[in-house]
C-alpha positions as CSV (number, residue, x, y, z in Angstrom):
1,X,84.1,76.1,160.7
2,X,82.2,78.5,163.7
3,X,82.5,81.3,161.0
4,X,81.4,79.4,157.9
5,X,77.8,78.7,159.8
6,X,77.5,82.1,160.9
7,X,77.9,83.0,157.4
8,X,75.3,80.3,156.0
9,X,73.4,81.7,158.5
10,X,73.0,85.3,157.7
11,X,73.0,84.6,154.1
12,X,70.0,82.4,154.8
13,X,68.1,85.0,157.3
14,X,68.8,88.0,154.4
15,X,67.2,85.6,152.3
16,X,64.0,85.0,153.9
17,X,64.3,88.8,154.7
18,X,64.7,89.8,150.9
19,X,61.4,87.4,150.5
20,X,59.5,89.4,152.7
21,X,60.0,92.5,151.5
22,X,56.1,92.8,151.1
23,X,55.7,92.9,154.5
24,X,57.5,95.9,155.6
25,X,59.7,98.6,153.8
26,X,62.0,98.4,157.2
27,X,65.8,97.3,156.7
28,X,65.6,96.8,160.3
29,X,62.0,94.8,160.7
30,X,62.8,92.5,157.7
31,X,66.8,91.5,158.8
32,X,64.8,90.7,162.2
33,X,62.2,88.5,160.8
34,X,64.9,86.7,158.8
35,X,66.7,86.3,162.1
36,X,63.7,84.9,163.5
37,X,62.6,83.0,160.7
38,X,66.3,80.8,160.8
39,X,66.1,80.6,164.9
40,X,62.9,79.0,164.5
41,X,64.2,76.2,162.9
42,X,66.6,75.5,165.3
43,X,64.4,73.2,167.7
44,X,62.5,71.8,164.7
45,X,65.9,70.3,163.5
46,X,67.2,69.4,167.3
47,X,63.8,67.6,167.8
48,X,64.4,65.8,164.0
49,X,68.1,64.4,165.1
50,X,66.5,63.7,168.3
51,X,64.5,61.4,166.8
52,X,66.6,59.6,164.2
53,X,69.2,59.2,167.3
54,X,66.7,57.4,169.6
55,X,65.5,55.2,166.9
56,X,68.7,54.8,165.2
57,X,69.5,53.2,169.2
58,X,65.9,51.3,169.4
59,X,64.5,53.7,172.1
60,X,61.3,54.6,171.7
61,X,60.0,57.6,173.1
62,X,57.2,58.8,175.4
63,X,54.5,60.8,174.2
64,X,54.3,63.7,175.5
65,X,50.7,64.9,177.1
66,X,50.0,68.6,177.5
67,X,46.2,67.8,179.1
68,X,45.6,66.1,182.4
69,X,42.9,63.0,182.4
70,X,39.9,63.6,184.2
């Protein structure tokens, strides 16, 4: 099962690369920004389940404040 998601996943990051061919003529550069194009969904999808658990359970979470009040 390991395998079959590695697999998904390279298809899906020599996808985005053969998308962005526009942006570079670089084998290299473009399999990279695929790469990084599929990693950065990673914690968008963790934070999504993480969200759907908690309320799923009735928890609600606490926002979460970057600033400090003056």
């Amino acid at each position: 099962m390991r395998s079959g998601n590695a697999i998904v996943f390279l298809l899906l990051s020599m996808r985005s690369a053969i998308k962005a061919r526009w942006k570079s003529s670089n084998p290299l550069t473009l399999f990279l920004y695929g790469l990084h194009s599929q990693f950065q969904c990673l914690p968008i999808a963790i934070g999504q389940l993480s969200y759907y658990y908690h309320r799923w359970r009735g928890q609600r979470r606490r926002l979460i404040e970057y600033k400090m009040p003056n």
